[in-house]
C-alpha positions as CSV (number, residue, x, y, z in Angstrom):
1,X,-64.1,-66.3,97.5
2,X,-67.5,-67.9,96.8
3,X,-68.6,-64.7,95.2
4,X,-65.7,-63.8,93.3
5,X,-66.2,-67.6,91.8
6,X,-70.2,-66.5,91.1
7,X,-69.1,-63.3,89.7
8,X,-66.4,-64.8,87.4
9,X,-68.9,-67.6,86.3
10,X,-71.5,-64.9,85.7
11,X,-69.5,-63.3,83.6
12,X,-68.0,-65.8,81.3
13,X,-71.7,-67.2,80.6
14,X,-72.4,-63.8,79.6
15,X,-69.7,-63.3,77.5
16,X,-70.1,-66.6,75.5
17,X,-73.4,-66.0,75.3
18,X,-72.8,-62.7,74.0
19,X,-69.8,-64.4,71.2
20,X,-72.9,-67.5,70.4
21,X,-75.1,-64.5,69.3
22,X,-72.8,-63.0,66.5
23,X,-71.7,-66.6,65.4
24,X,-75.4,-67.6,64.8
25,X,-76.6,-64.4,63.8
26,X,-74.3,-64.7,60.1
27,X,-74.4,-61.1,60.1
28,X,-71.0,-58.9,59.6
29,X,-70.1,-56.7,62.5
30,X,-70.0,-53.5,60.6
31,X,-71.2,-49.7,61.4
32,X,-72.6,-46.6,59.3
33,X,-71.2,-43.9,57.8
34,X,-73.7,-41.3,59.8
35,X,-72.5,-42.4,63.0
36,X,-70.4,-39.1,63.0
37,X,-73.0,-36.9,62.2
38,X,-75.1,-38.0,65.0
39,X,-73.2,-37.2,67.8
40,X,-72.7,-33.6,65.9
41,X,-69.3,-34.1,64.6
42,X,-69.1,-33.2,61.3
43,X,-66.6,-35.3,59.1
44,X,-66.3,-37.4,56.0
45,X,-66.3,-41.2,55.6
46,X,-63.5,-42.5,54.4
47,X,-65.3,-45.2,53.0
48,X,-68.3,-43.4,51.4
49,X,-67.4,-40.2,51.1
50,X,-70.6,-38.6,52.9
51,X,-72.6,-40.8,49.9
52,X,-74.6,-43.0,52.1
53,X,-75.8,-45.1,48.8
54,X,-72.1,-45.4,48.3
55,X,-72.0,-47.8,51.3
56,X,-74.8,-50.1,50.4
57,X,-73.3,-50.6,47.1
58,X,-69.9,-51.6,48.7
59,X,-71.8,-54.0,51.2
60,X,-73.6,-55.2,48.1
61,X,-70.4,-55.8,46.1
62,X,-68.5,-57.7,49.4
63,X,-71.7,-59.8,49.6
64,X,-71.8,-60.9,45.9
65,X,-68.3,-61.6,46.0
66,X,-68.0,-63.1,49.2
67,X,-69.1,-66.6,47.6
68,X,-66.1,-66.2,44.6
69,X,-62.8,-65.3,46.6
70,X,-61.3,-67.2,48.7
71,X,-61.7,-67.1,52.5
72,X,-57.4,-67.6,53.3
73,X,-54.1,-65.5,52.3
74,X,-51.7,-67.3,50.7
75,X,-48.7,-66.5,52.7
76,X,-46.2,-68.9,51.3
77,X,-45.7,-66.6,47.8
């Protein structure tokens, strides 16, 4: 039992730990349009299009805009 309890502890530091990484990092969790392509599967983004420079002007549209919108949905309307 003494080891599952180890185990279990072990675990959940490394988890947090993990979580306390992407807080403080302040970056978005995102991933790339040539992550297909590299792994020899050869499909479209459906956000770019297969334009790479397609995706760094949508990150740099959410990032300009990210300090204008708000933050909540209004769910009452």
């Amino acid at each position: 039992m003494t080891v599952f309890l180890l185990t279990f502890f072990v675990l959940l530091l490394i988890v947090a730990g993990m979580a306390l990484g992407v807080i403080f990092s302040n970056k978005p969790i995102k991933g790339s349009c040539g992550g297909l392509g590299a792994v020899g599967i050869d499909s479209e983004c459906e956000i770019c299009g297969g334009n790479p420079n397609k995706c760094e002007e949508e990150q740099g549209k959410q990032q300009s805009d990210s300090g204008t919108k708000d933050q909540f949905y209004d769910a009452s309307r």
